[in-house]
N, C-alpha and C positions, 0 to 999 in steps of 0.2 A: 771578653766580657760575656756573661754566659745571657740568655736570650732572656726569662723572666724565673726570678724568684720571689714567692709568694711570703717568706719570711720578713723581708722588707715593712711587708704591711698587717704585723702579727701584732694583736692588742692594740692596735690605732685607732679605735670608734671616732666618731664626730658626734659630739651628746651637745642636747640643747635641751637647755634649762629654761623653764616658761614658769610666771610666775601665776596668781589664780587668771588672771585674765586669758589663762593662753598665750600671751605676749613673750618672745623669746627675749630672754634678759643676759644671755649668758650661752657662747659657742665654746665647745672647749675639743681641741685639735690635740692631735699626738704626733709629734715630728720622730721619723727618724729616718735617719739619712744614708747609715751603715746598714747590713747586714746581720754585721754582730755587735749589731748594739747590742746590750740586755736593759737599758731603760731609755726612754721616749723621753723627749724635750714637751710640756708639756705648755701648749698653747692658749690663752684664756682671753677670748674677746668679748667687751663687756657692751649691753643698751641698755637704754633708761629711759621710761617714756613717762608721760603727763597724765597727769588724770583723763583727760581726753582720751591715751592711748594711742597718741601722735609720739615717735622717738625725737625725744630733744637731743640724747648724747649719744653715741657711738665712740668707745676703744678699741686700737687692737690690741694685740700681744705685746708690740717692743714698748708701749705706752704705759697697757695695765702694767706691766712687770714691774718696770721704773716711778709708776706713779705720778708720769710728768702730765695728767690731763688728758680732755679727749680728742678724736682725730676730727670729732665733727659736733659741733654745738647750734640747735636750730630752737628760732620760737616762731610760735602757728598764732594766726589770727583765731578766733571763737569757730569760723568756719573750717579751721583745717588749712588754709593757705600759708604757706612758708614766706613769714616775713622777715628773716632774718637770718642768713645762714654764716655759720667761723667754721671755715675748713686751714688744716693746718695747711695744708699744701695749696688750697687754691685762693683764701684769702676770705674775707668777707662780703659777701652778697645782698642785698635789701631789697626786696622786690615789693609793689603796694600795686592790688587790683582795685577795680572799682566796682559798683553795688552789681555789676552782670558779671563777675568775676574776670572780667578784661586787663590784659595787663597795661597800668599807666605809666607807672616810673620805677626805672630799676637801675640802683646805683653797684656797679660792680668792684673788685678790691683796686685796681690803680684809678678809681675815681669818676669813671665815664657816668654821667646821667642820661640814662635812658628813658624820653617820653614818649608814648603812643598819643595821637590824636583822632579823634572817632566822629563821625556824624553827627548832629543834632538827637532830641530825643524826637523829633516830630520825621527824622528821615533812618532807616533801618539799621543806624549804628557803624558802619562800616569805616575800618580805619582808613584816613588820609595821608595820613603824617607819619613820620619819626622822625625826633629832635635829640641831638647829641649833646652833651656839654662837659671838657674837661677844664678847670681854672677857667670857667666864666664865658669860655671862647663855645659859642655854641654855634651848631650846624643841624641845618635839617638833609638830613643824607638819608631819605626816603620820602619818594612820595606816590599816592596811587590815584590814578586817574578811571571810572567808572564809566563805563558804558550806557546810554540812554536805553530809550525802548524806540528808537525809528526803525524803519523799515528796511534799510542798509545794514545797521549790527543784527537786528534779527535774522536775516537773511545769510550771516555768518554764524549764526548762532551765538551771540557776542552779548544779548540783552541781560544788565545786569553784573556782566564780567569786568574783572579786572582790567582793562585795555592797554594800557602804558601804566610800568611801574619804572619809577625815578632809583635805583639803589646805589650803592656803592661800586659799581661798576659802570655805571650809565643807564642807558634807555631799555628795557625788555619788553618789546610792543607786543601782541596779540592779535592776529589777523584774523583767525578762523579755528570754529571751534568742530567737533564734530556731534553729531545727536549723544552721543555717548561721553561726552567731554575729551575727548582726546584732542590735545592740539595737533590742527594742520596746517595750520602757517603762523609763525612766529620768527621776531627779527630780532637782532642783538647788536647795540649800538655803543660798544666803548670809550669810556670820560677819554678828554686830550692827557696825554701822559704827564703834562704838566697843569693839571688841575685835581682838584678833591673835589668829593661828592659835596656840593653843599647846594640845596634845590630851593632855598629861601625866596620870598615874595610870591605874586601873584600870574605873574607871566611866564608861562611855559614856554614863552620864544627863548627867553632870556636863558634858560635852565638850557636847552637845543643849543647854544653857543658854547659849552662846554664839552660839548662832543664833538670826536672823532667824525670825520663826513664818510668813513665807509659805514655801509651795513649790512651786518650778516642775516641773510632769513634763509629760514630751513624749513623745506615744507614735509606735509607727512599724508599719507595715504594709509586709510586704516579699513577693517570689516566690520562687520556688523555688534560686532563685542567689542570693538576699541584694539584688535590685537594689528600690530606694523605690520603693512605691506610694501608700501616701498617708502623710502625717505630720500628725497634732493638737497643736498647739503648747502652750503655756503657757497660756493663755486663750480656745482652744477653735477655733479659727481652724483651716480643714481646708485643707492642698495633696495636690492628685493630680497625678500622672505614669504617663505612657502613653509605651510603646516600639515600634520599629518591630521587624520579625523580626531583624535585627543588634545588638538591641540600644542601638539609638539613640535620643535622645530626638524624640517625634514629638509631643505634646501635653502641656500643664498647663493645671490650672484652679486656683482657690482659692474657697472658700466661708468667709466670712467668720461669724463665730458668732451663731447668730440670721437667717442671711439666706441668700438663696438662691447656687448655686454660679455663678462667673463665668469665662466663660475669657480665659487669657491667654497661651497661646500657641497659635494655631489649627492648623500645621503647621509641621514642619522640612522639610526634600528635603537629603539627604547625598549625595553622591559614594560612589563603590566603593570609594573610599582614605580613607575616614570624613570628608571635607571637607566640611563646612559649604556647601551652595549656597543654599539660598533657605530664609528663615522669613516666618512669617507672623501677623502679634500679633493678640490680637483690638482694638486701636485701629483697624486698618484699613489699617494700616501694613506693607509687606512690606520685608526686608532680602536682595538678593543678593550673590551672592561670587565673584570670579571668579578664576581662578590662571592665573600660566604656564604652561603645557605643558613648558617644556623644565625647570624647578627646582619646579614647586610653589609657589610663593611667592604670597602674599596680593598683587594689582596692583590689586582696585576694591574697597570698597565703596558701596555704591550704597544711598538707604533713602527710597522714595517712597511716597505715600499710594495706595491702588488705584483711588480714583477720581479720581486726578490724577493718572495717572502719566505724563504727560508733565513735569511740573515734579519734579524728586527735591530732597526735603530735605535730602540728606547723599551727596555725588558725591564721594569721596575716593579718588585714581589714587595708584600709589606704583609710586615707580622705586627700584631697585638699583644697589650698583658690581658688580662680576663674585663676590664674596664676601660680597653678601649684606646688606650695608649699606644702610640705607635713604637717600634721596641727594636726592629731593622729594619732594614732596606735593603735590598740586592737587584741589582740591572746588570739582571746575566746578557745584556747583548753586549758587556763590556768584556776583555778578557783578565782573565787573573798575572799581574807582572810580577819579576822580581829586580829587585835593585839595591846593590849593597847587603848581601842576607837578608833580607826583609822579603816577604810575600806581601802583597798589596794587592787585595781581592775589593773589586766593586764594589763596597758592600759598607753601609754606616749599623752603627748599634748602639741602643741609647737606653739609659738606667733613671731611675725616679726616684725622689723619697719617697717617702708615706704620706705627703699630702699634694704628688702628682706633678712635681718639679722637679725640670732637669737637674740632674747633678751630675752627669757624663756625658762626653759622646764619643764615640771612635768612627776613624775615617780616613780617605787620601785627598790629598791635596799636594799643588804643584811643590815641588824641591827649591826652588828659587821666589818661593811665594815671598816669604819675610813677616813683617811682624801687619796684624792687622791691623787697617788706620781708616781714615775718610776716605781713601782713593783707592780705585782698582787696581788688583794687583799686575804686574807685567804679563802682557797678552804672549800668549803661546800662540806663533805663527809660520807657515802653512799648516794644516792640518794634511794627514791623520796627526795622531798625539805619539812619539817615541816612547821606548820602555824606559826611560829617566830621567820621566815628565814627575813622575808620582812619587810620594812617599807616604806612610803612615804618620798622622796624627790622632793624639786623645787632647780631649778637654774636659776641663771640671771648672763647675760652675758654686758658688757659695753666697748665700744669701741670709738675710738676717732674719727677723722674726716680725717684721714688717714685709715682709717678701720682697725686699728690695735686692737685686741680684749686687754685690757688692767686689768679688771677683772673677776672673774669666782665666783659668792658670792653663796656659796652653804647650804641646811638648811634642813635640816632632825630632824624635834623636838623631835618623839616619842622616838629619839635613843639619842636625843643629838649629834647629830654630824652634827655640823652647824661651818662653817668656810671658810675663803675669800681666794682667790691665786689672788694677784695680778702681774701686768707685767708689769717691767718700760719700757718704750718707750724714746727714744734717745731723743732729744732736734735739734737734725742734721739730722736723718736721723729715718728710719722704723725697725731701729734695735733693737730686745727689748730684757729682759730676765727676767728670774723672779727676783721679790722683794728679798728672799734670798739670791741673790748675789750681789744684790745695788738697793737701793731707791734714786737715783741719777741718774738724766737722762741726768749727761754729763759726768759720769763715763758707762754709759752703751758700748760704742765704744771699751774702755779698751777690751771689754769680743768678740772682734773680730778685725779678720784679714784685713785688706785695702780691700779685694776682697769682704767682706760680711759671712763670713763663721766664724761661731761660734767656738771661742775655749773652751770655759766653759761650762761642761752643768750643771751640778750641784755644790754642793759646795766639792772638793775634785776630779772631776774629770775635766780632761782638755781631749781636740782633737786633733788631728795633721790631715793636709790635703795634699793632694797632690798637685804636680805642677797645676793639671789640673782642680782641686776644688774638688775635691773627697774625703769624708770623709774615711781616712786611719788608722788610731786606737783612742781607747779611752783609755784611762789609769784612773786607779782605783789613791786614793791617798795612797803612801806609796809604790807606783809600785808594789804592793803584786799582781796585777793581771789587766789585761787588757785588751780589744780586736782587732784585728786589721782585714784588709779587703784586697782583691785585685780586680782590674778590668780590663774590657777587652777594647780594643779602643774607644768602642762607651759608655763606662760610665759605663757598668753592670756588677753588681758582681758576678763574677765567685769563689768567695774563700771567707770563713769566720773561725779565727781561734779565738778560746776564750781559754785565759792561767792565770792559777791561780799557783801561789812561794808559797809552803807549805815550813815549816823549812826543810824537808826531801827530796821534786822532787818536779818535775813541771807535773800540772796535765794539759792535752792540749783536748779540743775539737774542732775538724775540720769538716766543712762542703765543700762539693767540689758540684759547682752547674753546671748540663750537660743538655742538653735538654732531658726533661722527665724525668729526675733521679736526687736524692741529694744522696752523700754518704756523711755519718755521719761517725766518730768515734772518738774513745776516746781513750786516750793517759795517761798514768801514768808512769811519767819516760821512759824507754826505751820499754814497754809492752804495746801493745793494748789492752783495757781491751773488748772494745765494738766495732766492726763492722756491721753498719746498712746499709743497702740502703731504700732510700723513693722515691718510684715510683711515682711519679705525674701526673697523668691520664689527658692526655692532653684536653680530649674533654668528658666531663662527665653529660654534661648537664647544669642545674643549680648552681648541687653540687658541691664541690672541691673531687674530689677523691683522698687519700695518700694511699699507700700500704705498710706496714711496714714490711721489709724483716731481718732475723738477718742473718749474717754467723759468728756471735762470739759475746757471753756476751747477749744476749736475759735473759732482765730481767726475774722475777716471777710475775705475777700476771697480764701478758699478752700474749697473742696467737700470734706464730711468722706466718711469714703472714697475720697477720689483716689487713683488708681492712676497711676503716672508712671514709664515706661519710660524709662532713660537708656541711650542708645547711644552703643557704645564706638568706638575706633580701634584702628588695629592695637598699640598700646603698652595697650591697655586704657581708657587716661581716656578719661572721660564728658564727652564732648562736645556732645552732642546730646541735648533733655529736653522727652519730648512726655508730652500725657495722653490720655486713654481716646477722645477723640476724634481724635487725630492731630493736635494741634494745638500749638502751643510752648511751652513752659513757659520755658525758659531754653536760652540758647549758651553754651558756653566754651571758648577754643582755648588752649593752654599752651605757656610756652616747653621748649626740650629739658631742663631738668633739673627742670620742677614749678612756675613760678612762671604765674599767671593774667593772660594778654594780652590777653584778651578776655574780658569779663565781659556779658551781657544778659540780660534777663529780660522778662516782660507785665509781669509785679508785684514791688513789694518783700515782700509774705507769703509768697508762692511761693519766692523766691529764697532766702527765708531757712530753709527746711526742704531746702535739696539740700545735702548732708554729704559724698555720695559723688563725688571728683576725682578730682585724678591719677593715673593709675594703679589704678584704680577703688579706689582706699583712702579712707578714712573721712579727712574733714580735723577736726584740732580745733579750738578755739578760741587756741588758742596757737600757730594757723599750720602746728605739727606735722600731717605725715601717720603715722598707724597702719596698720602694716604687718603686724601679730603677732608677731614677736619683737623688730623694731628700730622704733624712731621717724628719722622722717627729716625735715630740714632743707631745705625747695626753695631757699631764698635762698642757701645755700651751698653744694648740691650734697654735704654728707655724712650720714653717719648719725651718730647719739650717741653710740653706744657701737663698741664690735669685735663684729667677726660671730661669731655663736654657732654658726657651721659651719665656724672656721678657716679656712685659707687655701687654700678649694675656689676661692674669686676672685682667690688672689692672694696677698700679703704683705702688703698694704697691707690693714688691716683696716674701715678705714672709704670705700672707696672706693666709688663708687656704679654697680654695675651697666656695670663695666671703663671708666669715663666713657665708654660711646655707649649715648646714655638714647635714643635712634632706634631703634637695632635690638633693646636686650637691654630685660627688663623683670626685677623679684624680687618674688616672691608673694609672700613672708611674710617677707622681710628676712636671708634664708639666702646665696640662691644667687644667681648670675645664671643668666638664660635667653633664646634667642634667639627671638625673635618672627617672624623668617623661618626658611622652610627652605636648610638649605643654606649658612646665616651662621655663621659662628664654630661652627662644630660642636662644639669642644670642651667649651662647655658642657654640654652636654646628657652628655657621658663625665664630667665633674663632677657631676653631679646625679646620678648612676648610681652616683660614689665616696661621693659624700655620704651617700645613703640608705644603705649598708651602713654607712659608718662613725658614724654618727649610730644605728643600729638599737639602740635597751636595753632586748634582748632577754629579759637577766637579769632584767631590772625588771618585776613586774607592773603590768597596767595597767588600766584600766578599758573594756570593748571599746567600739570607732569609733560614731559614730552610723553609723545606716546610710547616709546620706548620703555616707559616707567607707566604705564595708563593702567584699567583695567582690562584691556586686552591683554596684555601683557601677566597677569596676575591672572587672567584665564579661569574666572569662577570655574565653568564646566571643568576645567581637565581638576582644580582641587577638589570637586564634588566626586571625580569617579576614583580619584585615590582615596578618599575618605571612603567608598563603595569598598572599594578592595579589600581597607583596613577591615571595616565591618565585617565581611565577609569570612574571613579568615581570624577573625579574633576568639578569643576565649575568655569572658568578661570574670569568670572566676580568678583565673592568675591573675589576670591585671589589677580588680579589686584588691587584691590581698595586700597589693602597693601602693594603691591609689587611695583607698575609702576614706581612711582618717579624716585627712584633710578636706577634701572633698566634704562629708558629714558634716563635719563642723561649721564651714563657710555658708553650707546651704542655711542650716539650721541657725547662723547669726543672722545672715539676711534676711529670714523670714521673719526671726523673733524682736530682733533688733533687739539684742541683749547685751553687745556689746560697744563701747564705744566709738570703733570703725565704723561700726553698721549705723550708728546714730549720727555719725560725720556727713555718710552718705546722705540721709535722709534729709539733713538741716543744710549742709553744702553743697549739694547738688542735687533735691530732692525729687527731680525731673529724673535724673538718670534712673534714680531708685525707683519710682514709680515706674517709671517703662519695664526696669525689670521684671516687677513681679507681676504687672499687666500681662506681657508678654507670654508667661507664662501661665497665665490663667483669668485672664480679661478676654473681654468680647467686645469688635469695635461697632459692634450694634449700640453699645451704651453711651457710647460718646454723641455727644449733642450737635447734629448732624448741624444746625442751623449757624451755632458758631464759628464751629470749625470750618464750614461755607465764607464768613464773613471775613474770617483770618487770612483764611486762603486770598481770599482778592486782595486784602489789603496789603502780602507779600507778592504779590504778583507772582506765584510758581509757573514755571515753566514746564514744558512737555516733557517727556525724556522716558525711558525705555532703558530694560537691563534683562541680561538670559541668566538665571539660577540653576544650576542642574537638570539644562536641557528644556526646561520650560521658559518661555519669555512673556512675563508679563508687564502688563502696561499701568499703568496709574494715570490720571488726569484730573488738574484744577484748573480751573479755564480761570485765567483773571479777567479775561472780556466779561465772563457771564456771571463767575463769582459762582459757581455752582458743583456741585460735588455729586455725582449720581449716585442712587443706589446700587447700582450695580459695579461701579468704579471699589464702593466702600465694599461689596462682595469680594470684589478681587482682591482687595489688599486685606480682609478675614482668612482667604484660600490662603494667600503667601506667608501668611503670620500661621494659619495651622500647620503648612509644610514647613514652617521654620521651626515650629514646637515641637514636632515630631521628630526633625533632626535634633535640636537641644536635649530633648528626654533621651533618644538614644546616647548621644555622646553622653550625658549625665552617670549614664552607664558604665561604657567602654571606655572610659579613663581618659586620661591626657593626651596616650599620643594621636587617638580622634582628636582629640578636644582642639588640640593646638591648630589640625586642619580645618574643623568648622569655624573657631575662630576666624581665623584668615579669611575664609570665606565670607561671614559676618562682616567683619571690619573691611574688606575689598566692595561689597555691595550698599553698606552706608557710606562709603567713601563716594560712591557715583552718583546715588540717588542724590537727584537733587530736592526732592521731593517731602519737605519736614517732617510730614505722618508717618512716611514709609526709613526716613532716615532713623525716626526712634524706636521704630517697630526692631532695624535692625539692631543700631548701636545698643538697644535695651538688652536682646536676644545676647545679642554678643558679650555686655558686662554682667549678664546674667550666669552666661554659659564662664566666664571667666573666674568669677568671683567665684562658683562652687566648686569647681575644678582647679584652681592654680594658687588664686590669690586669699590668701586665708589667713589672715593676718588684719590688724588694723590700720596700720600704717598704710600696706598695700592697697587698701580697699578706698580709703580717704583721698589716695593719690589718684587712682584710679578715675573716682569720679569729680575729683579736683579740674581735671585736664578734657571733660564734657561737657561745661557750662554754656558752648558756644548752643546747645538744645533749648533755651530759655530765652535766646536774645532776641526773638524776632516774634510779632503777635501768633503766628499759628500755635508754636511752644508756648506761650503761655496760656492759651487757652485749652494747649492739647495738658500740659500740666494740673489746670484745673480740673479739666475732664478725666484724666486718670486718677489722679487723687482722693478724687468721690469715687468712682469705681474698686479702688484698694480698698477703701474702707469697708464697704461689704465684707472683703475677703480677704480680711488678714493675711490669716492662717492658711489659705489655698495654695501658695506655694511650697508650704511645708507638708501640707498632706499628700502634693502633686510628688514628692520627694520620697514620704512612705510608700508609694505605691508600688514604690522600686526595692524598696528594702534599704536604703541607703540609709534610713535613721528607722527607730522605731519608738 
């Protein structure tokens, strides 16, 4: 296969049709898939929006062609809120807010009614409740319990907070908070295995009789920016983290409980551009990185022992086509075999259509592998690997015009092992499953539920889901053994139990998942045979770090306390799996969509404690990887269900990762995202759409572990990469890519000429008004005395945040009710320094843009602070709207998902007070705009 030819992608434009509004009404794609085609397949995705300028319909191409309807039919409330969504794949949705834009009840397609319950109007609104109800049978399976103002929660920082929430998984209490919000002590108390979330009446004793009597608390030590220092797990297991002066991570250790501290990562060395060059584990093991010069892009990693380093363990070279795509791979630390005339060289290569979907791959993989399925292939044991371990395989991949991948024709001749998996696809919709269970694309719907959620996955096993869509067990046939799952509110599983009916007991494997730690154990009848803990080293570098601890049933033929570093590739799978000595634990190389080509190991004990594969996700035993919100299928290349981030990928809801599993990877079964720089960029303006539109902001929540805080997210170290960017930019090139769009948005937001912009104004016209404040308001004009009185009547709290090396402070004393003049000085300074970063970025294009963003959005996110919260999030959909979002749709959603700025008196009085200030100055945002030349 030859490495990239550019004829592939000759006459393929992507043309979008807008109609007068600007509004895109019409994508139209050019497929081809050969070389020598001489004519393109010719792609036509259709929208259709309302006089508002909100999209009711969306087609794609296998739809428009055939005429069967659209893939997505929505109607908007007058404000812009989506009351009504027909998706083919995922079913019907109905969601109804109330007059604060709060969500109250939302009936999804198998039937669940969802109610929120909220405060009084005389107390700050804050939700209590959430009420379930399928056929009548209803459950309150959430509840949140509120923190006073005594001298006890204050003294934790607790006044006001979330303190105990009730969810679907049990009790998540709230010990201690830090100035910064970062949690440092928080407990985790899991429902009895034979009970369901249902937290109904009035007595919280009564709710505590459904739980489990252990509990897990995990405490957290953090600095002065919210960033981890050390964290004490479930069972007393200590990790430390150490940073460089950017902010970076430079060291970890873990002291396991009872024993002394160990280190496991001895050094990082970062780049100026925060890139990753050289770590250094304490196995003995160093991993380097090396990037092109002219794109950035990841071309080696390299992973040798330091007192071998002449021989490297892991030599993995990676070539590109001109956009980004990954195209080979070669790990020269591998040597070239031959077997059976065949040469078998380390080395994969992989081909695309013209709209950046796999359609080949070449490769080696074991001779004795067989046909891909649910299960691992047979382990290759002792290692090293002999020369007629391997042989050559290609595969081709065929997809339809829904991008639904629909075959996998695989060909291994030296071995004979050549054979098709095909995938019927629906006749209705994007629902597909393999040919084994029907060759019939109007019995394919059969094999799911109205919402999109598969209940067959092979032939003899069926699913069961939850209210909320959540895959809750799988059953074997013959019910001789099954698995099932539990989750926490926000979707993640916190419980995994696998039960196999012998004629004699029930043999039970249990995993319990806590930040930082899994406990494992194993159950035989009423006896624990095995007690594991698996330490998961939160911040290890590259590597995944597990720590395997026994306190009961430590097999033979492995070391209790093993530490086993598994080293990624650039898609994330764990490839490469050495222990404390540098030594091999296990090899695996994967084909492009997740299936295991290569399997090796020293030992069978060993091999059977590595969970962590593809895509560094958790494999189970039912072949499924766990991803956090989707389970995914390798042998077919789809997910289960429809994406719980709608159609940021697409239309197609079950597609995996735009099918090019080479360049794009998905963390948590959301989004896709590109693993080079400079690939398919649009993802990354997706992941930017998502997180605002996903934000439920309204919703209280219980705060991040610190591991997820704003130390973590490290304003400073994003401010001095945004330095860098600046520094080195040339805002003429980038312009020439950028301005269109950019021009346009600014110039609706200021004119309010279209009907996005008038969405914003009328549905969340707080957002809107911050923005153009922000920009050219002065909070001298705001009515000091009000804004005083608001303040006490929220009771704000103290709190403190560093911006770009400066730490300023804000204060509303609720004792005194008093706002100083000099306090409302500070927060003029922070709002000029936030203007003058926005007007630059306004500039220097997107890929600033996406950094200040972040920055923006990670600093309202802390602030607890109302005034300073809109100063941010205004800046930030300010800076967003002119720069990304320029569209109507995009703009309405946008500030659809902000509303929670209005619910409380200081917002509405800070909304009055901007309001009257706007009107002065219209137009002051749009001449702040000329002055750049962006419009004239």
């Amino acid at each position: 296969m030859s490495r990239y030819n550019s004829a592939i992608n000759r006459n393929t434009p992507s043309v979008s049709v807008r109609d007068n509004r600007g509004l895109n009404i019409r994508t139209l794609e050019y497929l081809r898939t050969q070389i020598d085609e001489t004519n393109s397949n010719e792609l036509i995705t259709r929208y259709q929006f309302n006089t508002q300028g909100f999209q009711v319909k969306s087609t794609d191409p296998r739809r428009y062609k055939n005429q069967s309807g659209s893939n997505f039919t929505r109607i908007f409330s007058l404000a812009g809120n989506t009351l009504r969504e027909e998706s083919i794949d995922a079913g019907r949705t109905i969601t109804l807010n109330d007059i604060e834009g709060r969500p109250v009840l939302t009936i999804n397609a198998i039937g669940t009614r969802q109610t929120h319950h909220y405060e009084g109007n005389t107390l700050p609104g804050r939700l209590l409740a959430v009420t379930e109800s399928i056929q009548k049978n209803e459950k309150t399976t959430e509840r949140f319990i509120w923190a006073n103002n005594t001298d006890a929660e204050k003294n934790q920082n607790l006044a006001g907070q979330c303190i105990r929430h009730y969810d679907t998984a049990g009790l998540v209490q709230l010990e201690s908070l830090s100035l910064t919000g970062a949690v440092l002590s928080q407990s985790r108390q899991l429902i009895a295995d034979d009970q369901e979330a249902d937290w109904r009446g009035d007595d919280e004793n009564s709710w505590r009789t459904k739980l489990n009597d252990n509990i897990f608390t995990t405490q957290n030590k953090t600095d002065a920016i919210g960033a981890l220092l050390t964290q004490i797990d479930a069972k007393g297991n200590i990790q430390r983290l150490a940073y460089d002066i950017a902010g970076q991570l430079k060291g970890s250790w873990l002291t396991l409980k009872g024993q002394s501290e160990k280190v496991i990562v001895q050094s990082i060395t970062w780049s100026a551009a925060g890139q990753k060059l050289r770590e250094e584990h304490a196995n003995g093991v160093i991993t380097e990185y090396t990037y092109e010069p002219e794109t950035q892009r990841l071309i080696n990693i390299t992973t040798r022992r330091i007192k071998d380093s002449t021989k490297p363990l892991q030599d993995l070279r990676y070539e590109y086509d001109p956009v980004g795509n990954v195209i080979n791979i070669r790990n020269d630390a591998e040597a070239t075999r031959f077997w059976r005339n065949q040469k078998i060289v380390p080395e994969n290569a992989y081909a695309y259509d013209s709209l950046y979907q796999l359609t080949k791959a070449t490769g080696r993989e074991m001779a004795n592998i067989g046909q891909q399925g649910s299960q691992l292939p047979p382990l290759i044991t002792p290692l090293p690997i002999d020369d007629n371990t391997y042989t050559n395989y290609t595969r081709t991949y065929t997809y339809d015009d829904s991008g639904n991948l629909t075959q996998i024709r695989h060909s291994a001749p030296a071995s004979n092992n050549n054979y098709t998996t095909n995938i019927t696809i629906s006749n209705r919709n994007n629902r597909g499953v393999l040919s084994t269970l029907t060759n019939d694309p109007n019995l394919v719907d059969t094999f799911f539920d109205a919402g999109g959620h598969q209940t067959s996955l092979l032939s003899g096993q069926s699913l069961n889901w939850t209210p909320r869509g959540e895959l809750q067990q799988v059953n074997q046939s013959g019910n001789t053994a099954h698995q099932w799952y539990r989750y926490d509110s926000d979707g993640i599983r916190l419980l995994k139990i696998n039960a196999q009916q012998t004629s004699n007991t029930t043999q039970q494997q249990r995993v319990t998942y806590l930040p930082g730690l899994e406990l494992h154990t194993t159950q035989s009848g009423a006896n624990i045979t095995e007690d594991l803990q698996v330490i998961a080293v939160g911040q290890a570098g590259r590597a995944q770090v597990r720590v395997l601890h026994w306190e009961k049933g430590q097999p033979t033929g492995i070391n209790n306390d093993q530490i086993r570093y598994n080293y990624d590739n650039l898609t994330h799978s764990s490839e490469l799996e050495l222990d404390i000595h540098g030594e091999i634990i296990s090899w695996e190389e994967y084909y492009p969509y997740g299936g295991t080509a290569v399997w090796a190991a020293r030992n069978q004990v060993e091999a059977g404690y590595k969970t962590i594969r593809y895509s560094g996700k958790e494999r189970d035993a039912t072949g499924l990887y766990y991803y956090g919100y989707r389970y995914y299928q390798p042998w077919a290349g789809r997910w289960l269900n429809t994406d719980p981030a709608g159609t940021v990928d697409g239309l197609n809801l079950y597609r995996m990762v735009r099918n090019n599993p080479m360049t794009g990877i998905d963390e948590d079964g959301r989004i896709f995202k590109t693993v080079a720089t400079g690939a398919l960029g649009v993802g990354g303006i997706a992941y930017e759409l998502y997180k605002h539109k996903n934000q439920q902001v309204e919703r209280p929540q219980m705060p991040s572990p610190a591991s997820e805080s704003y130390g973590d997210q490290q304003v400073s170290k994003i401010t001095q990469k945004a330095s860098a960017l600046k520094a080195n930019y040339d805002p003429i090139k980038q312009m020439a890519h950028n301005i269109t769009g950019r021009k346009e948005a600014a110039e609706h937001l200021a004119q309010g000429q279209v009907p996005g912009a008038q969405a914003i104004k009328e549905g969340a016209s707080l957002v809107a008004a911050a923005g153009e404040f922000a920009a050219a308001g002065d909070v001298g004009e705001l009515n000091k005395t009000a804004l005083t009185k608001a303040a006490g009547t929220d009771a704000i709290n103290n709190f403190s945040l560093t911006l770009d090396g400066i730490k300023k402070v804000f204060k509303a004393g609720a004792a005194t009710a008093t706002v100083t003049p000099e306090k409302l000085e500070e927060l003029q300074k922070t709002t000029d320094d936030l203007k003058e970063v926005a007007t630059d970025t306004l500039i220097t294009g997107a890929s600033l843009g996406a950094t200040v963003g972040a920055t923006l959005d990670t600093a309202a996110a802390v602030v607890p602070h109302p005034v300073a919260k809109v100063a941010f999030k205004g800046l930030s959909l300010a800076w967003k709207v002119t720069g990304i979002v320029h569209t109507a749709e995009e703009l309405s959603e946008l500030a659809e998902k902000h509303k929670d700025l209005v619910s409380n008196e200081l917002g509405q009085e800070l909304k009055r007070e901007v309001t009257e200030a706007n009107q002065i100055r219209r137009g002051t945002i749009l001449s702040k705009v000329r002055e750049h030349g962006l419009i004239r």
